[in-house]
N, C-alpha and C positions, 0 to 999 in steps of 0.2 A: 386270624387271617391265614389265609390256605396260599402259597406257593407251589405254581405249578411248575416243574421243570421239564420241558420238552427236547427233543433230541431235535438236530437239524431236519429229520427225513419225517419228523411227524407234521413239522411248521409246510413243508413241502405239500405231504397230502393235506393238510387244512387248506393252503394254500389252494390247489387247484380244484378241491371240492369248494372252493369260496367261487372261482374263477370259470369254472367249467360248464352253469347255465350258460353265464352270459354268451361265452363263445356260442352253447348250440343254439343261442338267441340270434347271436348277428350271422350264424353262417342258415339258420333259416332264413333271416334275410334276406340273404343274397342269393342264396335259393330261390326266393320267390322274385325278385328284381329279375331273374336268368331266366328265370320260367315268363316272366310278362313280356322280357323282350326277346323271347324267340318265340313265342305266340303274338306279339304285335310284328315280325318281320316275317312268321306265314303267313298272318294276314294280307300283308302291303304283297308279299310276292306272287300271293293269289290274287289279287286287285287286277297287277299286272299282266297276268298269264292270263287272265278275265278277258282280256282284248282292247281296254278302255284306254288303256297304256303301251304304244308303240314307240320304236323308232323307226328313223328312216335308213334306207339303204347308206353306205359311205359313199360319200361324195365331195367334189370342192363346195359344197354348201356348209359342212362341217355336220356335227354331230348333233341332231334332228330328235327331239322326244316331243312325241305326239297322242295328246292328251284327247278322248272322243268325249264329245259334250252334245246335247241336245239343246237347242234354242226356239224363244217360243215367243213370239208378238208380245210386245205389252198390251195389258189388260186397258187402257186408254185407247188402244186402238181398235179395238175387237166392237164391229156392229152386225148387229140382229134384225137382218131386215126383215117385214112379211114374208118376203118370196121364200125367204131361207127356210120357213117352216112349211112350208104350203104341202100342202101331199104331192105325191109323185106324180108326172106327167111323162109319158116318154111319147118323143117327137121319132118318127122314121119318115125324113127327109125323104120324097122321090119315091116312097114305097106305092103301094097298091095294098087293099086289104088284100087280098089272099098272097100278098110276098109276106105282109106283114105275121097271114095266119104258119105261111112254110113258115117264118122265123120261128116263131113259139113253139112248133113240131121240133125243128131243129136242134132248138135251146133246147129242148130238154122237159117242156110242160107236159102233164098227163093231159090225155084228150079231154078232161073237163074240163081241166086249168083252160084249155084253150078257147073253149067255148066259152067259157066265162069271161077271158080278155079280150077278145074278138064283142062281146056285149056290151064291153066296158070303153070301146074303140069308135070314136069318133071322127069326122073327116072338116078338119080345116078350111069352112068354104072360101077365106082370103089366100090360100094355098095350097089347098087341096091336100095339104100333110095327115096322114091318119094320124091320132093321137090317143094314146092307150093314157087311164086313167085307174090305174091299179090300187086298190084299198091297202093302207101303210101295213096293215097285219099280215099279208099277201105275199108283198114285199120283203118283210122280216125272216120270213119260213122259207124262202128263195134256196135250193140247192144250190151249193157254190158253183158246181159245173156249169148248173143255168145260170146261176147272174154271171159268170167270167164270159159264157157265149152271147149274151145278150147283150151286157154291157160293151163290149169290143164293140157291136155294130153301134152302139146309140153313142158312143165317144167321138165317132167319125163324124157327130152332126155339131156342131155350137147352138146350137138350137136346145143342147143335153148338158148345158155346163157343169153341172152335180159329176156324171160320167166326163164328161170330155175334160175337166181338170179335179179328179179323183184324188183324192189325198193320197200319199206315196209312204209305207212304211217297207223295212227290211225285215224278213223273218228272223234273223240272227237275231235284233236288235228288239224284240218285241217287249220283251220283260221291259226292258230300262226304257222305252217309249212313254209307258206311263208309267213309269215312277217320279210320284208327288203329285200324281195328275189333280188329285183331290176325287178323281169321278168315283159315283157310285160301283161298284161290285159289279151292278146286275145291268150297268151300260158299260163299263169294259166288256162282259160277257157277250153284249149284244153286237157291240164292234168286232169282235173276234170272228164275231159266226158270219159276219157280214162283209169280214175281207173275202179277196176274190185275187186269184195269182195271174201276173202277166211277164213272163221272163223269172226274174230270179226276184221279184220286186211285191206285194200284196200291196193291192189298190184296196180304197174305200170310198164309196160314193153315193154314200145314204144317211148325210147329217139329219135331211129333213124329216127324216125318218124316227129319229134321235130326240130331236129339239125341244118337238113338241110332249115328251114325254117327261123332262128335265122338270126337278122340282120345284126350281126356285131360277132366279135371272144370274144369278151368281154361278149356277153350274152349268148354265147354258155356256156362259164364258169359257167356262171351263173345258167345258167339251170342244171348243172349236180352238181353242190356243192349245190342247193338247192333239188336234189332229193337224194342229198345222207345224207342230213342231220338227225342226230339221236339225239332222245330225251334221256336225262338223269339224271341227280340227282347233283343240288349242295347240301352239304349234312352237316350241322354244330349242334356241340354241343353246346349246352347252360349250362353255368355254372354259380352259386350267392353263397352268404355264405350259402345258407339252402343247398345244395349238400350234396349228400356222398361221397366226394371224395376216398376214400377208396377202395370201392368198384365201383365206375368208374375207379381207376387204375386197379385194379383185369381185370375186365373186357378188358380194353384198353390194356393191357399191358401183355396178355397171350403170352406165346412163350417166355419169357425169356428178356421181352420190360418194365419191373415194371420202372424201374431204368429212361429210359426215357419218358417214359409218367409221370409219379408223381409232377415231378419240373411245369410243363408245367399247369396242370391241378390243383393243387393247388394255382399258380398266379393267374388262371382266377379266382378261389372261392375269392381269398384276394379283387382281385380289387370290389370297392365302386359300389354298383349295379350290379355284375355281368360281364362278358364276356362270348364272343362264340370264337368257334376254327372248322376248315375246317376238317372235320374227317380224311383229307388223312394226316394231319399231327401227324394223333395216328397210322398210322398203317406203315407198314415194308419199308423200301428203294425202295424195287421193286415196291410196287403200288405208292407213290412217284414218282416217278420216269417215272411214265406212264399215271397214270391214266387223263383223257381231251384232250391226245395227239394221233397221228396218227402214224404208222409207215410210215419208206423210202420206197417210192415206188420202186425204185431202187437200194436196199442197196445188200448186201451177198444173197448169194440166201438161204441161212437158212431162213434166215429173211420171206417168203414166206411160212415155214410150222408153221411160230408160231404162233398156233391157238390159242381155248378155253381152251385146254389140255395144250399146252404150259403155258400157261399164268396161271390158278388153280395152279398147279403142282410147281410153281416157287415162290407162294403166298411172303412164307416165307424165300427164297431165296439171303445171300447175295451176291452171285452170279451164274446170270440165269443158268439153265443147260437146255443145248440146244436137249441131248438124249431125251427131252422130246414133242420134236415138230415131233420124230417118232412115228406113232400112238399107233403101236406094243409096243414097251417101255412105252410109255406112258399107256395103257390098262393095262399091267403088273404090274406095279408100282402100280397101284391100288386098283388091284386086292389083290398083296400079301401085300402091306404097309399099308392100309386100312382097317376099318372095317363098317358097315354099325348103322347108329343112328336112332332109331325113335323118340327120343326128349330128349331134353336139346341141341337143337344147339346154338353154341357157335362160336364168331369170327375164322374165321378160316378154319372149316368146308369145305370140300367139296360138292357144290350144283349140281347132275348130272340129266339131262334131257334123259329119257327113250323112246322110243317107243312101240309098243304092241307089238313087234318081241323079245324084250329083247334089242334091241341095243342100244348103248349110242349112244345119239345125241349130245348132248352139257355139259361143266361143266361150273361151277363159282365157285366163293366163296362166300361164307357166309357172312357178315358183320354184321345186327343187323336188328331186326323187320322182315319188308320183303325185306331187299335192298341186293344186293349183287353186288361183283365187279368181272365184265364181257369183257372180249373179244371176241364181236359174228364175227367169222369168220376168214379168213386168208389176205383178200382184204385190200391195201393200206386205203381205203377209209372208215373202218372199227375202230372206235377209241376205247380205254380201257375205260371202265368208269362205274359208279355207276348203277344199275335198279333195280328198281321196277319187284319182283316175276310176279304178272299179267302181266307186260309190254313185260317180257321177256320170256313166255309161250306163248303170243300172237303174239309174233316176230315169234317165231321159228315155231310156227303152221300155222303161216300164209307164211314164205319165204321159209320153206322146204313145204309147202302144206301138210301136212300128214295128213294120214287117222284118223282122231280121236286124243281123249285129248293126251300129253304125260304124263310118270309118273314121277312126281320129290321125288328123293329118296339124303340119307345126307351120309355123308363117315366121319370118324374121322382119321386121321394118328395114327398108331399103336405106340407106345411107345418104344423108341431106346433103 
């Protein structure tokens, strides 16, 4: 038997030659944990600086992070009717052939193009409407310049509904439009060429163009729930114990809502680090009750006048009143219950969109900073939801086309 005698400083280096992988085992470790989580926080910090993730200005609303989402009809609601595929038909209300042939010079056709739509132009003996019948492949190959000139006159008619309510997308915004759209490649491609600019906004108004081309029923879906998709606002409060809560009730809880906003908004300040809450659970039943949702395509035939006006007007409502979806009532109401604010808006608030004429175009509500909760329009496919001031002057300047800025003017309800 061999007896080995070691000195203190030999057991030392055995020792930390025993001991000394495993260290540069766990400090690779932690190495790589340090390395995944500052590559998953440039991630999340580019996400944000992406523009998807906002906040709002400071305000007595409190601390505002606004989350951009696109929304898109359920697939239950989405119908395909004949007409929606039919080839194109453009109606020039009131024209005369030879206004209608200046148009085509105008727009932008080569002189054969013209000759060839003028052959193709027929005159509506129940209304004497010239009506041009342009082959879809015609159509497709359109210079943006000509369809942006062309389409502008044929939007002025209802007679041109494809033009006169043009799907609405942002240039900023185009990538994440169709993302997940499922569409093929080479029908993105074809919607790209076939947007057309009006203000700060690109119209498109050539599904039927599209429809008939779609491979199967499944991606026709597709194609129209991805062109009716609208951008909007998830919209949360941030609350910690430095809050004022206080005065975030004051705020949240105008119209007679202290009582249940308080409990709610005081928890989040209690809870360790803070909580957030979805702002639609500070504000009235009725927008609850609506707001990310679409109406029945099908439902009461009311249900088809409850516009912008409707939907303002009913804010604070706990049960809608539906005289308000008459335009007449509805203008009235405003007129005499209302008075006009130029500063201190406040939750609640009526937001109304003007024209140079004086006419009202559109209303919302107020909400906080520059968000407001909107219903643009009366269409199925048209959903309640959160926007962005700019998002929502650019909507309406770009889908009505109108001549020039609109003017946004504030209304307070008169005092009962």
């Amino acid at each position: 038997m061999v007896h080995l005698h070691l000195t203190r400083r030999v057991y030392v280096v055995l020792l930390l030659l025993l001991i000394a992988p495993w260290g540069m085992l766990a400090a690779a470790w932690l190495a790589r944990d340090l390395l995944l989580s500052l590559q998953t926080s440039r991630a999340s910090a580019k996400t944000e600086t992406g523009g998807r993730v906002t906040y709002a200005k400071p305000g007595p609303w409190g601390v505002l992070r606004c989350t951009r989402i696109a929304i898109e009809p359920p697939e239950e609601e989405i119908f395909i009717k004949p007409e929606d595929e039919a080839p194109p038909r453009w109606r020039f209300v009131g024209f005369t052939l030879n206004k209608v042939r200046d148009l085509f010079i105008t727009a932008g056709f080569k002189p054969e193009q013209v000759v060839f739509l003028i052959d193709r132009t027929t005159v509506d003996p129940a209304t004497g409407t010239p009506v041009t019948s342009p082959p879809p492949e015609f159509v497709l190959e359109m210079p943006v310049e000509t369809r942006q000139k062309l389409y502008h006159v044929l939007a002025a008619f209802p007679e041109n509904p494809s033009q006169k309510f043009a799907a609405s997308l942002r240039p900023e915004y185009m990538d994440e439009h169709f993302e997940g759209s499922e569409l093929p490649h080479a029908i993105i491609a074809d919607i790209r060429r076939m947007l057309y600019p009006h203000g700060n906004v690109l119209l498109f108004a050539d599904s039927n163009i599209l429809l008939p081309r779609m491979g199967s029923e499944r991606e026709k879906i597709c194609l129209i729930k991805t062109l009716a998709r609208k951008n909007t606002l998830l919209v949360n409060l941030e609350v910690n114990a430095n809050s004022d809560v206080s005065a975030l009730v004051r705020y949240w809880g105008v119209g007679g809502r202290i009582k249940d906003i308080d409990p709610l908004l005081e928890s989040l300040r209690r809870t360790p680090g803070g909580a957030s809450v979805d702002i639609s659970h500070l504000l009235p039943r009725f927008v609850r009750a609506r707001v990310y949702t679409f109406p029945y395509p099908s439902g009461p035939k009311i249900e088809a006048s409850r516009d912008c006006h409707w939907t303002s007007l009913n804010f604070s409502s706990m049960k809608p009143d539906d005289r308000f979806a008459d335009p007449k009532f509805a203008y009235e109401t405003i007129r005499n219950g209302y008075y006009v604010i130029s500063t201190g808006v406040q939750l609640g608030d009526l937001m109304l969109l003007v024209n140079s004429k004086g006419q009202l175009v559109h209303s919302a509500v107020y909400i906080a900073d520059d968000i407001v909760f909107t219903k643009n329009g009366t269409q199925p496919t048209h959903p309640w939801m959160f926007m962005k001031m700019a998002d929502l002057l650019e909507l309406y300047e770009g889908a009505l086309q109108t001549e020039g800025p609109l003017q946004v003017m504030y209304y307070r309800k008169r005092a009962e």
